[in-house]
C-alpha positions as CSV (number, residue, x, y, z in Angstrom):
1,X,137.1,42.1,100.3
2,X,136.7,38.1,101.3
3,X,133.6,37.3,101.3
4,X,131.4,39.2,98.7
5,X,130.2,37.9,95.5
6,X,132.6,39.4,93.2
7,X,136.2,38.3,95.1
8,X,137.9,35.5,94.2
9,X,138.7,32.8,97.3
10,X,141.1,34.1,99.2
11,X,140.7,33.6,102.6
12,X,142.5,30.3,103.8
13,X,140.9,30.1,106.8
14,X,137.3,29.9,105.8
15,X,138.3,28.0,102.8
16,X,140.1,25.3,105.5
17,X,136.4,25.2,107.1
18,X,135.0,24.7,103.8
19,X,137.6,21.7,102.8
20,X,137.0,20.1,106.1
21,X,133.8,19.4,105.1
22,X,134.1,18.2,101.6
23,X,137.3,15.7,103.1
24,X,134.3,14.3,105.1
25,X,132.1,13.5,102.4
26,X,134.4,11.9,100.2
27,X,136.2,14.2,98.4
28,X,135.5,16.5,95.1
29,X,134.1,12.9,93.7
30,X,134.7,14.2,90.0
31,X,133.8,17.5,90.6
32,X,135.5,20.7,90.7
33,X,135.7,23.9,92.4
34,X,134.6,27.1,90.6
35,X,135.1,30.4,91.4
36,X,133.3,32.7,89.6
37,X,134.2,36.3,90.1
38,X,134.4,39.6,88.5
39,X,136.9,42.5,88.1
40,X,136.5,45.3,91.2
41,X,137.3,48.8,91.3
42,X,140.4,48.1,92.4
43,X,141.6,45.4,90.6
44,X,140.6,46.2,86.5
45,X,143.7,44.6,84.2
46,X,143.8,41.3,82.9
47,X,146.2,41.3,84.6
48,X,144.6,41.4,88.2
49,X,142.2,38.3,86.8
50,X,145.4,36.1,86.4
51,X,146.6,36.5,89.9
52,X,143.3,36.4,91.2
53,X,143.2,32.9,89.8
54,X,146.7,32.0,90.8
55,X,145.7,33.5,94.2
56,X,142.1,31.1,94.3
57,X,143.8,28.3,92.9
58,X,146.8,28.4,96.1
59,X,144.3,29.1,98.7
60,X,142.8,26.4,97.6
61,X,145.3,24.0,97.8
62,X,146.6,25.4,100.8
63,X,142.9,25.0,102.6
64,X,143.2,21.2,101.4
65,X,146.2,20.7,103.1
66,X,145.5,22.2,106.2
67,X,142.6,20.3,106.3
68,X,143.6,17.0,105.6
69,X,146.5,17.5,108.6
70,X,143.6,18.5,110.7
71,X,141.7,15.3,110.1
72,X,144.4,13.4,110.1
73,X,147.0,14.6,113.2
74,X,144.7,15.9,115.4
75,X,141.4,15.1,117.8
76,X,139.2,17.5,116.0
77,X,136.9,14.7,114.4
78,X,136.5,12.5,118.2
79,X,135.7,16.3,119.9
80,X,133.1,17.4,116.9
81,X,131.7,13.7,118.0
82,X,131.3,13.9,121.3
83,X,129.9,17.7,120.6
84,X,127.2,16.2,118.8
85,X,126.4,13.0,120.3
86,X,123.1,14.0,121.4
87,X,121.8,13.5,118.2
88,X,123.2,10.2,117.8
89,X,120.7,8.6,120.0
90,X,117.3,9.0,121.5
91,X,115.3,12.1,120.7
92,X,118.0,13.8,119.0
93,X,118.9,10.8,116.8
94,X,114.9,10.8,116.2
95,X,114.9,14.6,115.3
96,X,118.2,14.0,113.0
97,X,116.4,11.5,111.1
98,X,113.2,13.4,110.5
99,X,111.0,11.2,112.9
100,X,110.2,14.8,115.1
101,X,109.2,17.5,113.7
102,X,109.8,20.9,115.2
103,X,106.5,21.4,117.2
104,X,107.0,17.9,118.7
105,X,110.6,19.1,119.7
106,X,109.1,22.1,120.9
107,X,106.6,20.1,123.0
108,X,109.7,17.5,124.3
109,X,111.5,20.6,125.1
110,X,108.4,22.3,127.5
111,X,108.9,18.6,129.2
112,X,111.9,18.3,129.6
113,X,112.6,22.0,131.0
114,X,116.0,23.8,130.4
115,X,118.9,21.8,129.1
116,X,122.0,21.3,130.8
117,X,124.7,23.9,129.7
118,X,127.9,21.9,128.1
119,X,130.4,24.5,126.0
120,X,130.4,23.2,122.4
121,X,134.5,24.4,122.9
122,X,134.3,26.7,119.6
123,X,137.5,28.6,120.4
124,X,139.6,24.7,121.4
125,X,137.9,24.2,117.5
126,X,139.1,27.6,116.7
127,X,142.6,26.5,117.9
128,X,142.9,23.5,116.3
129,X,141.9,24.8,112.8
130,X,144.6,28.3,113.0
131,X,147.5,25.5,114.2
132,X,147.5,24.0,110.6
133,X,146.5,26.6,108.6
C-alpha cells in the first residue's frame, strides 16, 4: 500500500511532487534519500526487500526526471507564481514574512470582507505533473 509507514516509495506520482520541491531548493545538497521500510504480510523473503529497493531506488529516479522536465519544458513554475502572488506583496507578503500574526489577519480579513474567488487551477497543475510523469 503507497503511503503507509512500512512500504517502500513507490508511487511516481507523489514522489514527482516530492522532487519538484527539493529541485527548487537546490537539490539533495549532499544529502541523501532514505527509505526506511519493513517487510509486510505480503512481501516476507529477502528476496521481496531487494526489489523493494530496486523498486524505491527507480521510482526515485524516475520522480527526478519527471520533475526536472516539468521545471524545465513547461509553465508550471510562472502559473504556481502568479497562484501565489498575493503573498508577494502587501499584506500577504507581510503575513509570509511573519510581520502578521493570525489574529491580525483575522482582524484584516473582518475588514476587508470576502475575498474574491480566483481558481488556484489544481487539476491544469494536475495535468501538467501526469504529462511527464
Amino acid at each position: 500500500m503507497a503511503g503507509t509507514p512500512t512500504s517502500f516509495p513507490n508511487n511516481v506520482y507523489e514522489l514527482t511532487e516530492a522532487m519538484l520541491i527539493l529541485l527548487q531548493e537546490g537539490g539533495l545538497q549532499g544529502g541523501g534519500i532514505n527509505f526506511d521500510a519493513k517487510t509486510r504480510r505480503n512481501s516476507t523473503d529477502l528476496e521481496d526487500i531487494f526489489y523493494a529497493h530496486i523498486g524505491g531506488m527507480d521510482a526515485f529516479a524516475r520522480a527526478l526526471l519527471a520533475a526536472d522536465a516539468i521545471l524545465s519544458n513547461s509553465n508550471y513554475l510562472s502559473l504556481r507564481t502568479a497562484r501565489y502572488a498575493s503573498f508577494d506583496a502587501g499584506d500577504g507578503l507581510d503575513y509570509a514574512s511573519g510581520k502578521l500574526d493570525l489574529a491580525a489577519l483575522a482582524n484584516l480579513a473582518s475588514s476587508i470582507g470576502e475575498p474574491q474567488q480566483r481558481s488556484g487551477k489544481q487539476e491544469l497543475f494536475e495535468n501538467i505533473v501526469n504529462r511527464y510523469v
